[in-house]
C-alpha positions as a Markdown table, in Angstrom:
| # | Residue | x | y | z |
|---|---|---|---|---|
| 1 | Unk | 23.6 | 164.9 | 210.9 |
| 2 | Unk | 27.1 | 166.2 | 211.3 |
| 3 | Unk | 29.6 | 164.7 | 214.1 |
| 4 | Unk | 30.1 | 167.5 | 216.6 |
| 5 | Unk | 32.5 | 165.4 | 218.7 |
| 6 | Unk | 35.1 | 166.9 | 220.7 |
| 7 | Unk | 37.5 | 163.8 | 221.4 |
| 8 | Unk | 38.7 | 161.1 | 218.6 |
| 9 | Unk | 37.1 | 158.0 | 220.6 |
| 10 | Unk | 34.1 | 159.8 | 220.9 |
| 11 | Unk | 33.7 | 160.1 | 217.4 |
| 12 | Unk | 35.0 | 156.8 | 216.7 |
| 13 | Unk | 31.7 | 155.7 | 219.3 |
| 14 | Unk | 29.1 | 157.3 | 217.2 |
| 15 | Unk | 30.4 | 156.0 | 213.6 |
| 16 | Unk | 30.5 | 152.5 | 215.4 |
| 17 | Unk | 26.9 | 153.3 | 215.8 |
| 18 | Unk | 25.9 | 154.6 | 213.0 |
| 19 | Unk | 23.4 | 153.0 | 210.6 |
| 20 | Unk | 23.4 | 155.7 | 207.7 |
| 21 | Unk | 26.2 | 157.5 | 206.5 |
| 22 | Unk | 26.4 | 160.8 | 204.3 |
| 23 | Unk | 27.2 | 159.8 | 200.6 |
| 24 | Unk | 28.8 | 161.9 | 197.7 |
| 25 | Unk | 25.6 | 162.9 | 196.3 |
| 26 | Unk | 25.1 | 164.8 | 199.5 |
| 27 | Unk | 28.6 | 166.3 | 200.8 |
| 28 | Unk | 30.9 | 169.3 | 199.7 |
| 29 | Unk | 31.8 | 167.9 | 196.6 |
| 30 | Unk | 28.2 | 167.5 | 195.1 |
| 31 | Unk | 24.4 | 168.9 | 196.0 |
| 32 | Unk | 25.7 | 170.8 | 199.0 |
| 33 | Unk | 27.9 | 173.2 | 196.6 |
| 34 | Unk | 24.4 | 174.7 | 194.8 |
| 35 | Unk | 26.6 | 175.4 | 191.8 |
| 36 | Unk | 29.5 | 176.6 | 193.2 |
| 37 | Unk | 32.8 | 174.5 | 192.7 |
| 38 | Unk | 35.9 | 176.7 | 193.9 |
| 39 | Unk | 36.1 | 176.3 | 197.7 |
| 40 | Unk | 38.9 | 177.7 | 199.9 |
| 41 | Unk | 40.7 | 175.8 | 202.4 |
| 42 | Unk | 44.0 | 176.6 | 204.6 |
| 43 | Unk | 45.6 | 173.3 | 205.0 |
| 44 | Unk | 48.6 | 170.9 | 204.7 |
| 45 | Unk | 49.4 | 168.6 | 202.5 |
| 46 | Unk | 51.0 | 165.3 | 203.7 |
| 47 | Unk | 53.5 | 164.5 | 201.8 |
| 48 | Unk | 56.2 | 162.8 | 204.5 |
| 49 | Unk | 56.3 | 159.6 | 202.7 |
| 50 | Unk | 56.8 | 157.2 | 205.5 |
| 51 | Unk | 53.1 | 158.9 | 207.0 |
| 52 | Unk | 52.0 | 158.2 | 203.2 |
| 53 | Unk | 53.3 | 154.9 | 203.1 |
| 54 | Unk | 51.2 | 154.0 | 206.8 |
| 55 | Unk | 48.1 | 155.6 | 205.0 |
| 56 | Unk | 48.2 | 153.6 | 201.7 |
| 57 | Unk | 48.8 | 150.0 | 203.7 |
| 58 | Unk | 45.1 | 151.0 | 205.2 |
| 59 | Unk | 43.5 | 152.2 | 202.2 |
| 60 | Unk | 44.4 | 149.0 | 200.5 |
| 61 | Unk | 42.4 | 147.7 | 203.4 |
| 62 | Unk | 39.2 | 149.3 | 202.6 |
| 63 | Unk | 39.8 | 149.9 | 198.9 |
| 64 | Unk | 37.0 | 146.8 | 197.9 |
| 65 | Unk | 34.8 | 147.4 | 200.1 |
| 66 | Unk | 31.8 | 147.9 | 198.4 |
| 67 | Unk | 30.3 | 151.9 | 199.1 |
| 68 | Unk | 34.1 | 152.7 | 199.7 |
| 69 | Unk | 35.5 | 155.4 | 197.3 |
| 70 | Unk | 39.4 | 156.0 | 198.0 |
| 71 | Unk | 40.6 | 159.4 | 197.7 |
| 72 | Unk | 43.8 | 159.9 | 195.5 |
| 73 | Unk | 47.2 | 160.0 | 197.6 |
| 74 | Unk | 47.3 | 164.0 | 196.0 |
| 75 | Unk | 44.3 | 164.7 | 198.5 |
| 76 | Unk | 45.8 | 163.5 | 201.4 |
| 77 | Unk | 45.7 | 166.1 | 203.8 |
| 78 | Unk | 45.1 | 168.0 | 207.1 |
| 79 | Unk | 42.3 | 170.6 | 206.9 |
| 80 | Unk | 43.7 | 173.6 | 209.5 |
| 81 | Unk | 40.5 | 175.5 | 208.0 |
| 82 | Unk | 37.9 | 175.6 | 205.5 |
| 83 | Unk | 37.9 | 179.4 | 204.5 |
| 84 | Unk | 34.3 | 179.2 | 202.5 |
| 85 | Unk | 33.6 | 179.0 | 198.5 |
| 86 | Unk | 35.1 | 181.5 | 195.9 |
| 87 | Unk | 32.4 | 183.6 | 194.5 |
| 88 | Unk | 31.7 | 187.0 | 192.4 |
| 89 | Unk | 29.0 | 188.2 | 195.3 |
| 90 | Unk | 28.4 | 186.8 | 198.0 |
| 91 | Unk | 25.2 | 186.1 | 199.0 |
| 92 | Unk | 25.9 | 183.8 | 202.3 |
| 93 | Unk | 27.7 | 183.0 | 205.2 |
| 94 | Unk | 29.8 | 180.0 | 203.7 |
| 95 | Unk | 31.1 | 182.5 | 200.9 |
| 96 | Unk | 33.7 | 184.6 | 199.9 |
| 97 | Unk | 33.9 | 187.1 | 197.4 |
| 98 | Unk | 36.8 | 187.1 | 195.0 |
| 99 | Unk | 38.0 | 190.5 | 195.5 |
| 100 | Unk | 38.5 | 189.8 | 199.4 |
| 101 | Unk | 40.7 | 187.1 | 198.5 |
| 102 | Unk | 44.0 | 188.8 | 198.3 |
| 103 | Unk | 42.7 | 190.7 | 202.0 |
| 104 | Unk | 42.5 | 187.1 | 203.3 |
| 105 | Unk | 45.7 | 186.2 | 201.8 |
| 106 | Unk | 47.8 | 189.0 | 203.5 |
| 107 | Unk | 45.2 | 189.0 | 206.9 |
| 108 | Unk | 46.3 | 185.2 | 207.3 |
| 109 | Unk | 49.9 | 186.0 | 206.3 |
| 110 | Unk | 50.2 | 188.3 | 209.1 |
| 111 | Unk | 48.6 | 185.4 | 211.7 |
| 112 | Unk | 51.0 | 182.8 | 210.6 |
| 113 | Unk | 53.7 | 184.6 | 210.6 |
| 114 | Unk | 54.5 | 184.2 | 214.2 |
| 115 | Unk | 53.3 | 180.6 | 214.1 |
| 116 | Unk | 56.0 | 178.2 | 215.2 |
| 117 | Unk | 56.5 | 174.4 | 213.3 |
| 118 | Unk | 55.1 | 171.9 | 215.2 |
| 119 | Unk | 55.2 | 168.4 | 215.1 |
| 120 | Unk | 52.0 | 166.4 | 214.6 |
| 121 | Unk | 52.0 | 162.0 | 214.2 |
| 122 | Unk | 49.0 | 159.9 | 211.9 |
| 123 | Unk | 47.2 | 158.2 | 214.9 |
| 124 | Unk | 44.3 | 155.8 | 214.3 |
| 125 | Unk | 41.5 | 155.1 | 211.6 |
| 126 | Unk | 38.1 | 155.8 | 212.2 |
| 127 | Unk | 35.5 | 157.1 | 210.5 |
| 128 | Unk | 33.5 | 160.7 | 210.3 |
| 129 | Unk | 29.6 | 160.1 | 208.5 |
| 130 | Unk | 30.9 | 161.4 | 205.2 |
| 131 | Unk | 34.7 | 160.0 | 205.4 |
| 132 | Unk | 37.0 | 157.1 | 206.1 |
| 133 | Unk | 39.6 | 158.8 | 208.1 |
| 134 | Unk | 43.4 | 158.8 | 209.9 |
| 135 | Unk | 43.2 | 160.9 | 213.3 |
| 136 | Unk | 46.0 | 163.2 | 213.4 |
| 137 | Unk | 47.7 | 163.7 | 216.7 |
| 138 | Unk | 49.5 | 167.3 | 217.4 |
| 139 | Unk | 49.3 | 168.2 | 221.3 |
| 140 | Unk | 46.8 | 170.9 | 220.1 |
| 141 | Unk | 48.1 | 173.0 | 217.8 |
| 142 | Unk | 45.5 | 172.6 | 214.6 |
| 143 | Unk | 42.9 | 173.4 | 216.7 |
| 144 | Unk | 44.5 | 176.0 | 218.1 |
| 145 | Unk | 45.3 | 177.8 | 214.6 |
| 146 | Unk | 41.9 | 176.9 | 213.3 |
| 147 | Unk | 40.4 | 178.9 | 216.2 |
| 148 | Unk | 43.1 | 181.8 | 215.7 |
| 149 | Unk | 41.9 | 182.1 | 212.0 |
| 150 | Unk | 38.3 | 181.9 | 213.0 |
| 151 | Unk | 38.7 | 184.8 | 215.5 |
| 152 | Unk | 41.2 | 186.9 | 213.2 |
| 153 | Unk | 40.7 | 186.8 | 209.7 |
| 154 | Unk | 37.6 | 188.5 | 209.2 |
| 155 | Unk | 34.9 | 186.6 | 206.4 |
| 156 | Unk | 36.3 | 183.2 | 206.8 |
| 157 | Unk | 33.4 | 180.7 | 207.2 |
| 158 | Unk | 32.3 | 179.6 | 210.4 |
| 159 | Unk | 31.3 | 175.4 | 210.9 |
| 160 | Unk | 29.7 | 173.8 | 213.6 |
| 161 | Unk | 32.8 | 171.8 | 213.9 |
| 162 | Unk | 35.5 | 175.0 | 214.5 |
| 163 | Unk | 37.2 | 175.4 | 217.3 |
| 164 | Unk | 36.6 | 173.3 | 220.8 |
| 165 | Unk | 34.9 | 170.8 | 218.5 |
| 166 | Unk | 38.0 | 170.4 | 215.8 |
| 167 | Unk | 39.4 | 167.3 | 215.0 |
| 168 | Unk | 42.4 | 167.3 | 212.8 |
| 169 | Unk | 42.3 | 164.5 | 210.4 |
| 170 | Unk | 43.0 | 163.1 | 207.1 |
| 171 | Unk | 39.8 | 162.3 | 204.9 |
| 172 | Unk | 41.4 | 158.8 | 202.8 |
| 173 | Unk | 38.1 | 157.8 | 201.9 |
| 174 | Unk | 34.6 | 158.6 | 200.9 |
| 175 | Unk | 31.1 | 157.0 | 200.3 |
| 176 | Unk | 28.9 | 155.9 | 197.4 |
| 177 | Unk | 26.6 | 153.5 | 199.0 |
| 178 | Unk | 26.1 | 152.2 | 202.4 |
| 179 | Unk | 26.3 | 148.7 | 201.3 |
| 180 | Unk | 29.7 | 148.1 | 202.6 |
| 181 | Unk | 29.3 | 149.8 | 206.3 |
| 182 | Unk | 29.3 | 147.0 | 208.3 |
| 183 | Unk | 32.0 | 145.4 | 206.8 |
| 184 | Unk | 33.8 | 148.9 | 207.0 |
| 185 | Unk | 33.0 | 149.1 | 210.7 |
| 186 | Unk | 35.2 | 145.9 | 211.3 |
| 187 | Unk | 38.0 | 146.5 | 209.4 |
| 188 | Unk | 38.6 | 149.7 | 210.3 |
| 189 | Unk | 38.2 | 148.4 | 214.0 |
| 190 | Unk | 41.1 | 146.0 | 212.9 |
| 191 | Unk | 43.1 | 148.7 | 211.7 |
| 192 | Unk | 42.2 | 150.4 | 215.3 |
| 193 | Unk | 44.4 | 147.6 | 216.8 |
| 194 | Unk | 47.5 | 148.8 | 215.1 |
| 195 | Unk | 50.2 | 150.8 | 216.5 |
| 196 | Unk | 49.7 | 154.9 | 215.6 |
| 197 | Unk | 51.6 | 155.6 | 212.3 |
| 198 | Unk | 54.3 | 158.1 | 212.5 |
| 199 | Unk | 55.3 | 161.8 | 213.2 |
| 200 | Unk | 56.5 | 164.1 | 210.8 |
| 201 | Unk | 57.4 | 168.1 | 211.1 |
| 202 | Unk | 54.5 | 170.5 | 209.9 |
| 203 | Unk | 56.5 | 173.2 | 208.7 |
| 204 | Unk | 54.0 | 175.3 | 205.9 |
| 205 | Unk | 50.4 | 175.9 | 205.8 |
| 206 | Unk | 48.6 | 176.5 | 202.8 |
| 207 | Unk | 45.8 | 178.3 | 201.2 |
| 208 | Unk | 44.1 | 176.4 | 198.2 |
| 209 | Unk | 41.5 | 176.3 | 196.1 |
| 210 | Unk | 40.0 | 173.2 | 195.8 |
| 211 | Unk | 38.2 | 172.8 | 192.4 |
| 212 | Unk | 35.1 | 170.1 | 193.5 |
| 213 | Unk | 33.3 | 168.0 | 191.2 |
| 214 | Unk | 31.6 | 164.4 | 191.2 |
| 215 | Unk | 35.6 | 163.4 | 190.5 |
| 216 | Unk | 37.9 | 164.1 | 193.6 |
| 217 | Unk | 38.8 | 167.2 | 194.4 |
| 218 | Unk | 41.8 | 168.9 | 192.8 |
| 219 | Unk | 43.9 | 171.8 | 194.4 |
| 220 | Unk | 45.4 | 175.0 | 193.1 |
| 221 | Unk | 47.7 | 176.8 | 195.4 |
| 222 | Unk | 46.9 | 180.4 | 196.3 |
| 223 | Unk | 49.8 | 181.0 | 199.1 |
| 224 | Unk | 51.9 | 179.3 | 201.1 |
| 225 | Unk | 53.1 | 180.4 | 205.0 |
| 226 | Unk | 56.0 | 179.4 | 206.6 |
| 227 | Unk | 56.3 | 178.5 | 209.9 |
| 228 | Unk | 58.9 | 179.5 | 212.0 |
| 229 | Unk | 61.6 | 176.9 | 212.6 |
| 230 | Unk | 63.7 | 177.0 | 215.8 |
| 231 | Unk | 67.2 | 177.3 | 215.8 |
């Protein structure tokens, strides 16, 4: 069942209750695909390395937990959009076809390009059923652009979770069992009791293509947008 929440301590409330959780074999990166391993994202990479250094103390946290997969620090991100999977034909919703790319590309160029830097700060840990996460905390603005690409970039695929109901985040962990979830549950409630971790200036978006596999995702880069920094 996905998490529809539309606040953080909402979500954080249902993953405190929560007595399954969606595993590998059953998310993005494995059944769910049906074959198909090139997905599209717009996003941004965090690479401010005091944020990076705040995520890693946590992930050393939860690292033996058992049922607790880290991700690498090279997929630590913020998802502003999933765009769909990369295909020859399309043959549903979630799916783009490879000649629309470069239409997308320019479509999204000419969105963003009016889109001013904004600042954004790694609040608490929590949880999503299919991730360990950081919330990310950013007065607004990555839900703001994820509904603006929604609404104006024709053939991008449309989630349950767009919109009203997006929460920007970064995914720092994943899950092979549920062996460890109680055990999860309280240290990431201990993490909870720390201070937010800190802000950093989002000044690029980007379009990747995120080759999936049972391994972690990797990412090629398809285009990058500036945003427009004040004087």
């Amino acid at each position: 069942m996905q998490d529809i929440s539309s606040d953080f301590s909402q979500a954080w409330a249902r993953f405190q209750a929560l007595d399954t959780i969606r595993l590998l074999t059953d998310t993005l990166e494995s059944e769910w695909t049906r074959g198909r391993s090139d997905y599209l994202a717009f996003l941004v990479p965090v690479l401010d390395p005091h944020a990076r250094t705040h995520i890693a103390r946590a992930v050393d946290a939860i690292r033996n937990i058992p049922g607790v997969e880290p991700y690498p620090e090279s997929y630590w991100h913020i998802t502003i959009k999933g765009a769909g999977f990369r295909v020859e034909r399309p043959t549903a919703d979630e799916e783009v076809g490879a000649a629309d790319v470069p239409r997308l590309i320019a479509e999204a160029r000419n969105l963003l390009a009016g889109e001013q830097a904004f600042e954004a700060q790694i609040g608490l840990a929590g949880g999503f059923p299919e991730v360990v996460i950081f919330e990310v905390l950013d007065n607004g603005r990555v839900r703001d652009l994820n509904a603006k690409l929604l609404q104006s970039v024709p053939g991008l695929a449309s989630y349950p979770i767009d919109g009203a109901a997006f929460l920007p985040h970064v995914s720092i962990a994943r899950f092979t069992s549920t062996e460890g979830l109680g055990q999860l549950k309280e240290a990431l409630a201990h993490l909870r009791r720390q201070p937010p971790g800190p802000a950093f200036r989002i000044t690029e978006i980007q379009l990747i293509s995120a080759h999936l596999s049972a391994a972690a995702p990797t990412f090629e880069l398809l285009a990058s947008y500036p945003l427009q920094v004040g004087s």
